[in-house]
C-alpha positions in Angstrom: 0.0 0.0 0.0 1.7 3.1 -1.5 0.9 6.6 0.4 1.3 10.7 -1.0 4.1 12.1 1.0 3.5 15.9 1.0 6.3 18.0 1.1 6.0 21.0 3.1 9.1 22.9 1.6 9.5 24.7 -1.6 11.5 22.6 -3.7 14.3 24.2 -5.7 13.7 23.6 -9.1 9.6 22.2 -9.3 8.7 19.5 -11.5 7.2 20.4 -15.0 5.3 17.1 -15.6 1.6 16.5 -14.8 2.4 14.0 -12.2 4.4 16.1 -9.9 3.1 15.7 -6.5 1.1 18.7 -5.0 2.7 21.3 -3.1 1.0 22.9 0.1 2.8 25.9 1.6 2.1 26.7 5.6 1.7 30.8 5.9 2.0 31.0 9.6 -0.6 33.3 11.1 0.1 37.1 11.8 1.1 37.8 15.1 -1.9 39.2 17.0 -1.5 43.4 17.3 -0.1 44.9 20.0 -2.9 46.7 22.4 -2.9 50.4 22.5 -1.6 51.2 25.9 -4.4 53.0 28.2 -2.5 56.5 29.0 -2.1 56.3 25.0 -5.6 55.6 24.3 -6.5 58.5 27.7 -4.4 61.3 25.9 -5.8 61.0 22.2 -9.4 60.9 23.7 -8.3 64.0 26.2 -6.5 65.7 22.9 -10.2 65.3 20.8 -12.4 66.8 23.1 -9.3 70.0 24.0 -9.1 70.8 20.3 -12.8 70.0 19.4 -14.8 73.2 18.1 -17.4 72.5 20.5 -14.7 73.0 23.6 -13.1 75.9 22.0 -16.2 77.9 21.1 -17.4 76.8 25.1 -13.6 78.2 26.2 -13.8 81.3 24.1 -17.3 81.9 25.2 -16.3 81.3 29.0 -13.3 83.3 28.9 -14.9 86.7 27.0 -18.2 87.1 29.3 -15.7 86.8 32.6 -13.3 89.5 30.8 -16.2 91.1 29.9 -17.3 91.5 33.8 -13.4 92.1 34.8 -13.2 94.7 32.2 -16.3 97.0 32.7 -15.4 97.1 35.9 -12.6 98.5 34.9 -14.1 100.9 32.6 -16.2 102.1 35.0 -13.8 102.6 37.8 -12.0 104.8 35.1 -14.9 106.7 34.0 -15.7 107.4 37.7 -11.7 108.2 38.6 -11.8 110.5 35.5 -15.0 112.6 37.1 -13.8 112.6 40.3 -10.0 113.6 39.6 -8.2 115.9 37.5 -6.7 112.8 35.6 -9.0 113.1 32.0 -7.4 117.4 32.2 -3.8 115.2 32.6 -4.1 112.9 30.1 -5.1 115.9 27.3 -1.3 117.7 28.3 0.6 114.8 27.8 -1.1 114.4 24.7 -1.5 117.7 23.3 2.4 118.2 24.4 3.1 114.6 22.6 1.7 116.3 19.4 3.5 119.7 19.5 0.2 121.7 20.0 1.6 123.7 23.5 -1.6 126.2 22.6 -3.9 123.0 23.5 -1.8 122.0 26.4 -2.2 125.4 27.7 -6.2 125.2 27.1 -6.2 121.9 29.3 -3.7 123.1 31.9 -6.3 126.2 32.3 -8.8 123.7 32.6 -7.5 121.9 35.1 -6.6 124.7 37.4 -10.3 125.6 37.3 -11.4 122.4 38.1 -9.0 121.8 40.9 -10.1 125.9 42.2 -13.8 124.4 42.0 -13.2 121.1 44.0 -10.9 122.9 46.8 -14.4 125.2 47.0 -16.7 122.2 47.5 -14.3 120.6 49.9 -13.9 123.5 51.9 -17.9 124.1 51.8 -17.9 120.1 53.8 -16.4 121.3 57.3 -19.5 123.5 57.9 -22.4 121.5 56.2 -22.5 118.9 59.8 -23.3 121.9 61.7 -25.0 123.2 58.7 -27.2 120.2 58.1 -28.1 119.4 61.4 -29.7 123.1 61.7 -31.6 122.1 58.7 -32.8 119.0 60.2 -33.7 120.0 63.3 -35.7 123.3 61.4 -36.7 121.3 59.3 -38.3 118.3 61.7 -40.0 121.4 63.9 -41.7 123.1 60.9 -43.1 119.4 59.9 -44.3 118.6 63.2 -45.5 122.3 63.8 -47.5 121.8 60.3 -48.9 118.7 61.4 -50.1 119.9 64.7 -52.1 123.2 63.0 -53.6 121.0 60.7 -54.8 118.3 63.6 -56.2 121.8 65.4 -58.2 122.6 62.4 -59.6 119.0 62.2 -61.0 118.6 65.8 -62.1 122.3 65.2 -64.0 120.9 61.9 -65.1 118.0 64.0 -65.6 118.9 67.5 -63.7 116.1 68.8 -60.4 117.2 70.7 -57.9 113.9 70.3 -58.3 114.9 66.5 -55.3 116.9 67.3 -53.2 114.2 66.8 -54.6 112.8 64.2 -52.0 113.9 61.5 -48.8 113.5 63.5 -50.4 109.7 64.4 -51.0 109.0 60.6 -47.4 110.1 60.6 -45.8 107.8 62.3 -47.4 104.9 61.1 -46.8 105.8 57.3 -42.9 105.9 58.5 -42.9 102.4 60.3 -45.1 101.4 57.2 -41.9 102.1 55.2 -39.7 100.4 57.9 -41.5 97.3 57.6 -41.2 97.4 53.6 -37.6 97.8 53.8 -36.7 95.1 56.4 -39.2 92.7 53.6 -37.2 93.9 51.0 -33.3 94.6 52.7 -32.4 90.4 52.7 -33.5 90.0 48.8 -31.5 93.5 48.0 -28.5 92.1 49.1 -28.8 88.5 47.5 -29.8 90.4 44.0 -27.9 93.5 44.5 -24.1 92.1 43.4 -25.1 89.9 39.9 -27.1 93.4 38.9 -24.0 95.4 39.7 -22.0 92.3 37.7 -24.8 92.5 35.1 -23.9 96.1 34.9 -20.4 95.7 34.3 -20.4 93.0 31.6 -22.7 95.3 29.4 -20.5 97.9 29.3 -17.6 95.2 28.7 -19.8 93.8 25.9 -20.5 97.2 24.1 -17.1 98.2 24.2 -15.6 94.4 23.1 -13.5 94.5 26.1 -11.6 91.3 25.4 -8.8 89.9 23.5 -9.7 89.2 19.7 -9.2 85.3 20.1 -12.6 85.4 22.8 -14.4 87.7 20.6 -17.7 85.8 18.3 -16.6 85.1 15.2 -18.9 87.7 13.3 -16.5 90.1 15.4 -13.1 88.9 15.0 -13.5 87.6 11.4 -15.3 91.1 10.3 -14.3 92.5 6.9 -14.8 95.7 6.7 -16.2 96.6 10.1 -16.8 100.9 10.8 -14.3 103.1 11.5 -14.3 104.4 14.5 -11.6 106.5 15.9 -10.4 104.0 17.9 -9.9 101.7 15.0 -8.0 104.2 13.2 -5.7 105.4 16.1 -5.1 101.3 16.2 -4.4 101.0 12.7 -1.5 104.2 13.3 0.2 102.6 16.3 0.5 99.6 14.7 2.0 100.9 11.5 5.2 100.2 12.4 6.3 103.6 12.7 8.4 103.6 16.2 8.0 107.5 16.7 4.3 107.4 15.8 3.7 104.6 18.5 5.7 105.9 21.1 3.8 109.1 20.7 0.4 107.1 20.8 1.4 105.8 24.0 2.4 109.0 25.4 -0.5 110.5 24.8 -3.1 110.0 27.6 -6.0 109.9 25.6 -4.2 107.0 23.7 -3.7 109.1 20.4 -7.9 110.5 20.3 -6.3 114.1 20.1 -4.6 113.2 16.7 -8.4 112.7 15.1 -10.5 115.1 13.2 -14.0 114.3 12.8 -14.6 111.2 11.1 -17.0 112.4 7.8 -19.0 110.4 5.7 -17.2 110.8 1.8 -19.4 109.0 -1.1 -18.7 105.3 -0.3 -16.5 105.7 2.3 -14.9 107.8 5.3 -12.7 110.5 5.3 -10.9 112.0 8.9 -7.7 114.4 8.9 -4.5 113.0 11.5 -2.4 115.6 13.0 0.8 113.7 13.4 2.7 114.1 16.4 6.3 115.7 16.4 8.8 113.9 15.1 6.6 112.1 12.4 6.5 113.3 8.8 3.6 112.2 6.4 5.6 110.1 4.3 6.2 107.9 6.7 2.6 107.1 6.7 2.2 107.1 2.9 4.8 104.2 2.6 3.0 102.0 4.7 -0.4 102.6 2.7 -1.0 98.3 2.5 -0.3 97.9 5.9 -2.5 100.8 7.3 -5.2 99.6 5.2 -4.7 96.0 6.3 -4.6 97.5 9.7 -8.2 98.8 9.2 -9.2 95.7 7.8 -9.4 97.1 4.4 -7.9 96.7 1.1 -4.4 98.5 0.3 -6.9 100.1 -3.0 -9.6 101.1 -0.3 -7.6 103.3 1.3 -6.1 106.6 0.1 -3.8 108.9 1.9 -3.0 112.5 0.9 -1.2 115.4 2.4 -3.9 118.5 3.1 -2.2 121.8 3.1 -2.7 121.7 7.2 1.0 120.6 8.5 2.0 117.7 9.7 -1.6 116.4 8.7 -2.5 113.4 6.7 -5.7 112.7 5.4 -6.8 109.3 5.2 -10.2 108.1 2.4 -11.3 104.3 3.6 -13.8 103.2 1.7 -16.7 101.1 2.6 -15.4 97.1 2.3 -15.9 96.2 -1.6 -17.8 99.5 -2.6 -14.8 100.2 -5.3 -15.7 97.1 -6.9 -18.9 98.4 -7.9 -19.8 100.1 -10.7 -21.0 103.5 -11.0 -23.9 104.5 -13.2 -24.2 105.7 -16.8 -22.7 108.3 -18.6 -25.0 111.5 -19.0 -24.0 111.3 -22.4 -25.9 108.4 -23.1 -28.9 108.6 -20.7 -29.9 112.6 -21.7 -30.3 113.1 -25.3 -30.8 116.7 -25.0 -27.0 117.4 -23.5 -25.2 119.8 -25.4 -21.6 120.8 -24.7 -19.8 124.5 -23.8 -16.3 124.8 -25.0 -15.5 127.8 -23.0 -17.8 127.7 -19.9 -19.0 123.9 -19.6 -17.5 120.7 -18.2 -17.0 117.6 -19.7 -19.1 114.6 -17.4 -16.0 112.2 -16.9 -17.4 110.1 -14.0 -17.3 110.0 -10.4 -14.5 110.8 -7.2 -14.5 108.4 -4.6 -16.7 110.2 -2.8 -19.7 109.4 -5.2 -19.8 113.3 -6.5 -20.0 113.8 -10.0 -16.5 114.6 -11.6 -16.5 116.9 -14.2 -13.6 118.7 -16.4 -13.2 121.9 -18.0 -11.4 121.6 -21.4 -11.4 125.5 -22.1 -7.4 126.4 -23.0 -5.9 122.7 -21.7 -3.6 120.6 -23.2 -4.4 117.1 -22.4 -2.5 113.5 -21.9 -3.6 110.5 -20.8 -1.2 108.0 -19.7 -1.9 104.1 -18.6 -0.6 100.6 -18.9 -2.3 98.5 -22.1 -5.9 97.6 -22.0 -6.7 100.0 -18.7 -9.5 102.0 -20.2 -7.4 104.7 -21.8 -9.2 105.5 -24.8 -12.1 104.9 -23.7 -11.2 108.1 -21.6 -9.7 109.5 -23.8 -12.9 109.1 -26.1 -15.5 110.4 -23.5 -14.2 114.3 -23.9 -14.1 113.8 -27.3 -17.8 112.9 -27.4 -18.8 115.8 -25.3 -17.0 118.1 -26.8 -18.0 117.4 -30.4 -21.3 118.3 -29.5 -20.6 121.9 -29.8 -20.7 122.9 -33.0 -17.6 125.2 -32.9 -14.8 122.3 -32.3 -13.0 120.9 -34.8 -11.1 117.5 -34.7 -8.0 116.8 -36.4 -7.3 113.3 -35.1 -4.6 110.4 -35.8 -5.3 107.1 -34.4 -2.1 104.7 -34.3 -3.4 101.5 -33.0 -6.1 101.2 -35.6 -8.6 99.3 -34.2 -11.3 101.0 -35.0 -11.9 103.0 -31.4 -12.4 106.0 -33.4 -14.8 105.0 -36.4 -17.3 107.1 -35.2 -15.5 110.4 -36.2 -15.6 110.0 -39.3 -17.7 113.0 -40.9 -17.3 114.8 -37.7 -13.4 115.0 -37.6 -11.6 117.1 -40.6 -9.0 114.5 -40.6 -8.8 110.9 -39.0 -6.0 109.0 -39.5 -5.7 105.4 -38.1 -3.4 102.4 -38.1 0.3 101.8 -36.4 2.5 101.7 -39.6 5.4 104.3 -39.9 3.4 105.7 -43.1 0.3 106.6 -40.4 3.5 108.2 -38.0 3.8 110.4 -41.5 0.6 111.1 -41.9 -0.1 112.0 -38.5 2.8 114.1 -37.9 2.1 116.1 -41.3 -1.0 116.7 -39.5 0.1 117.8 -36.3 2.5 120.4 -38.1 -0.4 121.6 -40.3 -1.7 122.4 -37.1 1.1 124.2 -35.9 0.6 126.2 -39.5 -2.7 127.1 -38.8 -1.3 128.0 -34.8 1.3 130.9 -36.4 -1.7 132.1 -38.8 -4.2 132.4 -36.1 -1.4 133.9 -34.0 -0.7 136.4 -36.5 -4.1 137.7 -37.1 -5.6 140.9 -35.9 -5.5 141.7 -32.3 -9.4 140.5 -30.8 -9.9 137.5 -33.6 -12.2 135.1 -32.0 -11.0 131.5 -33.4 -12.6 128.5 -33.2 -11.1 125.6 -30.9 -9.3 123.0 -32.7 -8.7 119.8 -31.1 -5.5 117.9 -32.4 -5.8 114.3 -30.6 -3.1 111.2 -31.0 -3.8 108.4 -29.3 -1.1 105.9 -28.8 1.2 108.3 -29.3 4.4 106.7 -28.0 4.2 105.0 -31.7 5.0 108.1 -33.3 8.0 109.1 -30.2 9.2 105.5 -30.8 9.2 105.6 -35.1 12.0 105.6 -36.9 11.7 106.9 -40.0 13.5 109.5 -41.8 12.2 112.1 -44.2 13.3 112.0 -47.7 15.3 114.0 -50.1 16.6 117.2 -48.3 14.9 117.0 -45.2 16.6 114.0 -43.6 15.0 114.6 -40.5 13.7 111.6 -38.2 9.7 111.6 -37.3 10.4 110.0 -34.0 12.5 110.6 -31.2 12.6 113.4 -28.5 15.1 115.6 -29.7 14.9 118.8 -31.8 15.4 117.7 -35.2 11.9 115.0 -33.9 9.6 116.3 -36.5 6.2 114.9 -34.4 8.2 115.8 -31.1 8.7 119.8 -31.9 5.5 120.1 -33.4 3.5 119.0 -30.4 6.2 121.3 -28.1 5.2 124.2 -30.6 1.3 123.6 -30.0 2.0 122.9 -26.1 4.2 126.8 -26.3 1.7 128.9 -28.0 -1.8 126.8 -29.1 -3.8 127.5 -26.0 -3.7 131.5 -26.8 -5.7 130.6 -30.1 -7.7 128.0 -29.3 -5.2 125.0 -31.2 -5.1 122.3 -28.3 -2.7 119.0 -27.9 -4.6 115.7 -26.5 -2.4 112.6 -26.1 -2.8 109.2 -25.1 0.0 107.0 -24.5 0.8 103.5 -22.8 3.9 102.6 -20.1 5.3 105.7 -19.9 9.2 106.2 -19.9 11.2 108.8 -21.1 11.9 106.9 -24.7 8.3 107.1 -25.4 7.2 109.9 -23.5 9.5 113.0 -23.6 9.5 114.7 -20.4 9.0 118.2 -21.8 6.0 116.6 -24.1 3.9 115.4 -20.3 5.2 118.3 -19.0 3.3 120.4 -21.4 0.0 119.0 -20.5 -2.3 121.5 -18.0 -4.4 118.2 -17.3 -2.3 115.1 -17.2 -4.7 111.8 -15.8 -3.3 108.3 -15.7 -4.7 104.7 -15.2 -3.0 101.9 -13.4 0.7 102.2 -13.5 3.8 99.8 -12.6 6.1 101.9 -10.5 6.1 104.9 -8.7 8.6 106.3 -11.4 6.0 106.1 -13.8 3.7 107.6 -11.8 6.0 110.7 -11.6 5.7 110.6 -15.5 2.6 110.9 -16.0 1.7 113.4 -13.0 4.6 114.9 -12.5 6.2 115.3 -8.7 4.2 117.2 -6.7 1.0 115.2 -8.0 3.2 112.2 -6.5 4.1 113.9 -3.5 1.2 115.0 -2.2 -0.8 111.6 -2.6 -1.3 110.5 -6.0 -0.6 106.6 -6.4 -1.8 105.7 -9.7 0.8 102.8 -9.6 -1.1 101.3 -6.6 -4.4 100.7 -8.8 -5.0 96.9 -9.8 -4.2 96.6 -13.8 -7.6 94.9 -15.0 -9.8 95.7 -11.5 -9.6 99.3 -11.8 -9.9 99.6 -15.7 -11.2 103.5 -16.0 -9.9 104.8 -12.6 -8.0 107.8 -13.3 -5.7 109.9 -11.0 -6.2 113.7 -12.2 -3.9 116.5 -11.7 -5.4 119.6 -13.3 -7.1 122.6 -12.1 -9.6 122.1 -14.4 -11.4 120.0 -12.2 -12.6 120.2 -8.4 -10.2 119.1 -6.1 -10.6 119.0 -2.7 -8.5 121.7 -1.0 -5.1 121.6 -0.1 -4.5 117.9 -2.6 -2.6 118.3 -5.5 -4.6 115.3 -8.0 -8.4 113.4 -7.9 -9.4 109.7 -8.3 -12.1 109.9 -10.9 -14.1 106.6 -11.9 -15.0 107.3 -15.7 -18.0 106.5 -17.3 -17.6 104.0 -19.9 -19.4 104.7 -23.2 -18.8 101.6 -25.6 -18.9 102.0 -29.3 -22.7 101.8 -29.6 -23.5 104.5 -27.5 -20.3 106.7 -28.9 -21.7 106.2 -32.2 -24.9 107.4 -31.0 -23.6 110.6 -29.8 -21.6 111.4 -32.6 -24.6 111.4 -34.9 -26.2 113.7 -32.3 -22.8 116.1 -33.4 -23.5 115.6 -37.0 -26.7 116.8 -36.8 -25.5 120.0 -35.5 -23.1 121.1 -38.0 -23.2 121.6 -41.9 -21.6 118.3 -42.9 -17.7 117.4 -42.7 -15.7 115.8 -45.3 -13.3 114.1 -43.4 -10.2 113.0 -44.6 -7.9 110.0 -44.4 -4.7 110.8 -45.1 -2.6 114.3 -45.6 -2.3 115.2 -49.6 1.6 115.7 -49.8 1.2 116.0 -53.5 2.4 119.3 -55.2 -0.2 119.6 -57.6 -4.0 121.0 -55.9 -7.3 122.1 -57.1 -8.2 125.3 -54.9 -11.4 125.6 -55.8 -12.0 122.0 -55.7 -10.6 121.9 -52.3 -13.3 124.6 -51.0 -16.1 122.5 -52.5 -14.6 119.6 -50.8 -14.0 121.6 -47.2 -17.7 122.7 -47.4 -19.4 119.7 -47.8 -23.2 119.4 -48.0 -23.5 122.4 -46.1 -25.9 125.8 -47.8 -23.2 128.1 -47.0 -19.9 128.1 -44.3 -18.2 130.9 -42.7 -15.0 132.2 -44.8 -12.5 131.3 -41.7 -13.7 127.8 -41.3 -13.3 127.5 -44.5 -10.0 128.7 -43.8 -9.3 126.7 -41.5 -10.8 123.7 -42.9 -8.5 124.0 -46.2 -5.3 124.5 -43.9 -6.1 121.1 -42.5 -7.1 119.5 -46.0 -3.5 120.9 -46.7 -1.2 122.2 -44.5 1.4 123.1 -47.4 -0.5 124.7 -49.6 -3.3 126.4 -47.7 -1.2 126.9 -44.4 -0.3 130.7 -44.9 -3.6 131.9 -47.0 -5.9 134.6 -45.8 -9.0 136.2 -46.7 -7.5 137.9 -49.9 -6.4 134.8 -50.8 -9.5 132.7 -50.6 -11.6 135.5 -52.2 -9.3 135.7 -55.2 -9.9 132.0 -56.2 -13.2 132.5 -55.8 -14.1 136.0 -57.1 -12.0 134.3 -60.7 -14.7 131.6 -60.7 -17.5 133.9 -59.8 -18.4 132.6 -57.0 -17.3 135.2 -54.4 -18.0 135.4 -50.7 -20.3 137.7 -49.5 -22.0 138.2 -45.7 -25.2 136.1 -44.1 -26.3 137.9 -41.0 -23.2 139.9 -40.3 -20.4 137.6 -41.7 -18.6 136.7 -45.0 -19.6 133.2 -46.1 -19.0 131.3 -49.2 -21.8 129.5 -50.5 -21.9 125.9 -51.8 -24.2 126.7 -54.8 -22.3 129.6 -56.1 -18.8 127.2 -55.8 -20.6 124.0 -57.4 -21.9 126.0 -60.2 -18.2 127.4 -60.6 -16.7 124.1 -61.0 -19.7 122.7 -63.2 -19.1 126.0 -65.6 -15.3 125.5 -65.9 -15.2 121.6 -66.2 -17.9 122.1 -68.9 -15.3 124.3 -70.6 -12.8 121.8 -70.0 -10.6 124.1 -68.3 -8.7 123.6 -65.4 -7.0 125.4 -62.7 -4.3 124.4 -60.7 -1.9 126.5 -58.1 
């Protein structure tokens, strides 16, 4: 009898054939797990319930309404100290000296010498009142006894009966023990109650005033965004700043800094309160730590503002409400009032709003203009809302060169005289030809007859570090360069000859530009601006670009926007607009008008003028029809003034028309019969009469050329 041995080791090399005996293997069991010793098990169920929410929340709760108690009792004991000493007059010196005002701590120190005068009086008036009041008790208990005794005399008179004399004083007595007997019922409960009222007392004036630290506070309290300011929040925010003068001084001061405050006013959608810092603290110190002050008051470093009032020493701090920047504001009037019409020389241009939620508005009369930005901020845009209400006076004329070519400024066309657009060097060309056909027209205005009322000509460039940054060269003779900032610049001493003298004739520069530096913006081109606004900007050396120093100095941060969350905020410098006294620039939120609405309005423009034939590029030919030209210049209006035409014709061509007058103008047309002559006081040239002209000599086949 055979029997299967099983093996109960691996062999080395296992058989391969089918009758290889089967192989068991013997896993031995895993050795059973160690048990979790108790303290371990004790400390990890003691660790859960210490760091559970439940405990803390119980822990923070316990530990604010006893601190609460503790420190209302406090509170009060101070308040009641500060009546009954001279401490609160103290505490206004030391402060009042901290901050350099020795007129103040005089005031005080007055103050205090009264009160003192007036307590010595009161105490001195105490050694006689004993003797004093015990003469008025003892008057005072004979008069009520006498009273009661006439009036018991009058009873038993009234009633006949004699022991009605003592009637009254009996009724007396037995009111009083009545109230003897009500206060020995009521005495034991009084003093059980009496001390958890008193305690009751004292943690509500420890709850109103949060009198504990933040980790205790609820959670709606010490998590709060955007919580009021208050001036204890603000004199926080200061001696926390960082600024070892500032909080020494804080400390100092006995009224822990309150004396530094203004009153804290309501601004549009936010707060506004002036700081008088105390000696030894200069206001710049303060500026640079603009993200940690507005941290400090639980703010946002764009929610808070700080500029430099022409008080000394003084500070003024804008926090607006938590998040109300990031709203928008409402419609442009442009848009929403159809009837709006614009004022070259008396009205303002409605640009948006201040942080304050007024209306900001700009005066454009005799004010070179240049708006600066990083890419995609809002700039034309901007740039584009003067332009809209200021075409809608029918005086202005445009001359405008667009060097992006995008398309921004489609809506121009029939309204401007000339619009040039796209980025090429040949547009650079075109556009500086232009801006020097301006300056032509500049020296003829400025050589005309003392009193000569001209109308305002607007010569706008946007992008205009493309034409500082071109390089091309002029041709032939004149090799000089387009581009550049120095004096052989063709574009660059054209705009500095409009920026010298255009504002005395009504010939105004507007520029808009991206990323300022001194390669793309010259620094006596921004300097020649009267209103200089910029958008979000990446250093403060940019900043002092495009607004210049004092703008800088005094306040004006537009490198501390957000590029893409504050698209169309501007920082103004310009006295053609409100600012609030003693700052040297505005934050203005524009309106933003998109191309729908800007078309709108610029057929609103059309329909108040005569017609425009705008053109698209500057004729640098040397041949020229002269009349033809004039029919061109007038358009499909009846009849135009002879210096618009004049004007009109000098921007058609700046070469050819740049220097002609009135005798010029009414030879052409006097030789085709078609002379000017006056409409209601003026000299006009008339369409019909020029049309007929030009029909009558191409129907001869002649032609005239100048």
């Amino acid at each position: 009898m055979s029997e299967n041995v099983v093996h109960l080791h691996k062999p080395t090399d296992p058989p391969t054939d089918d009758t290889a005996p089967t192989v068991l293997t013997v896993v031995p069991d895993a050795l059973p797990a160690r048990p979790v010793p108790l303290w371990v098990r004790s400390g990890r169920a003691v660790k859960t319930v210490a760091t559970h929410e439940s405990t803390r929340a119980t822990v923070r709760a316990a530990a604010r309404h006893g601190l609460y108690t503790f420190n209302g009792g406090r509170i009060v004991a101070r308040r009641a100290w500060d009546g009954r000493t001279g401490s609160r007059y103290e505490r206004m010196i030391r402060a009042a000296e901290a901050a350099g005002n020795l007129e103040a701590a005089e005031e005080w120190e007055e103050r205090l010498q009264r009160f003192r005068a007036a307590r010595h009086h009161r105490r001195m008036d105490l050694l006689h009142s004993p003797v004093d009041a015990a003469k008025g008790v003892a008057v005072g208990a004979g008069m009520s006894i006498g009273a009661l005794v006439a009036l018991g005399v009058v009873m038993a008179i009234s009633t006949g009966h004699a022991g009605d004399v003592i009637t009254p004083l009996s009724a007396t007595v037995d009111f009083i023990a009545l109230l003897i007997r009500i206060v020995q019922v009521v005495w034991g409960p009084a003093l059980s109650i009496g001390p958890f009222l008193a305690l009751l007392a004292l943690w509500s004036v420890g709850r109103k005033q949060h009198a504990a630290p933040n980790w205790a506070l609820p959670a709606n309290v010490r998590n709060s965004e955007g919580e009021p300011i208050t001036p204890s929040i603000v004199v926080k925010a200061l001696r926390d700043l960082g600024v070892p003068a500032l909080a020494r001084a804080i400390k100092e001061m006995g009224d822990a800094g309150a004396s530094m405050l203004g009153p804290i006013r309501i601004a549009g959608c936010g707060v506004e309160v002036d700081v008088t810092l105390p000696s030894g603290v200069s206001t710049n110190e303060v500026q640079a730590k603009r993200r940690k002050l507005a941290e400090n008051l639980t703010r946002h470093e764009h929610e808070v503002f700080v500029t430099i009032p022409q008080a000394a020493r003084t500070v003024r701090l804008w926090v607006a409400d938590s998040g109300a920047l990031d709203e928008p504001i409402g419609p442009s009037p442009l848009v929403t009032d159809d009837t709006m019409t614009a004022d070259y020389t008396k009205g303002k241009a409605p640009w948006g709003q201040d942080l304050r939620g007024d209306a900001a508005a700009l005066s454009l009369y005799q004010r070179h203009l240049l708006i600066t930005g990083l890419s995609n901020q809002g700039k034309t845009v901007a740039l584009r809302s003067l332009a809209l209400w200021l075409s809608l006076d029918k005086s202005v004329q445009f001359l405008m060169g667009d060097l992006k070519g995008a398309g921004d400024w489609n809506m121009f066309d029939g309204l401007a005289t000339t619009l040039i657009q796209g980025p090429t060097d040949e547009h650079v060309i075109q556009v500086t030809e232009m801006v020097e056909g301006a300056v032509t027209e500049m020296n003829r205005r400025l050589q005309a007859p003392p009193g000569t009322v001209f109308p305002p000509l607007i010569v706008l460039v946007d992008e205009a570090q493309v034409a500082f940054m071109c390089p091309a060269k002029g041709t032939g003779k004149d090799k000089r360069p387009y581009g550049g900032a120095k004096a052989d610049s063709r574009y660059f001493m054209a705009v500095r000859k409009i920026h010298n003298q255009g504002r005395a004739v009504n010939v105004l520069m507007w520029q808009g530009t991206q990323d300022p530096t001194n390669e793309n913006l010259p620094k006596l081109v921004r300097e020649g601006a009267h209103t200089r606004a910029s958008l979000a900007l990446g250093t403060e050396s940019q900043a002092r670009m495009a607004l210049g120093d004092k703008a800088v100095d005094g306040g004006a941060a537009p490198n501390l926007l957000r590029p893409g969350l504050d698209r169309g905020t501007l920082v103004v410098a310009s006295d053609g607009i409100s600012i609030p006294a003693g700052q040297s620039s505005i934050t203005v939120r524009t309106h933003y008008i998109d191309d729908d609405a800007a078309t709108a309005i610029t057929d609103r423009a059309k329909a108040l003028r005569d017609g425009v034939t705008t053109l698209h590029a500057i004729d640098r030919g040397a041949e020229h029809d002269p009349l033809a030209d004039i029919a061109a210049v007038i358009g499909d209006a009846p009849r135009v003034r002879t210096k618009d035409v004049l004007a009109r014709l000098a921007g058609r061509n700046s070469d050819a028309y740049g220097d002609w007058s009135f005798l010029d103008l009414k030879r052409v047309l006097d030789d085709a019969d078609a002379g000017p002559y006056k409409s209601d006081g003026v000299m006009v040239v008339s369409r019909d009469r020029v049309a007929r002209a030009l029909a009558n000599r191409d129907g001869d086949g002649s032609a005239s050329a100048e």
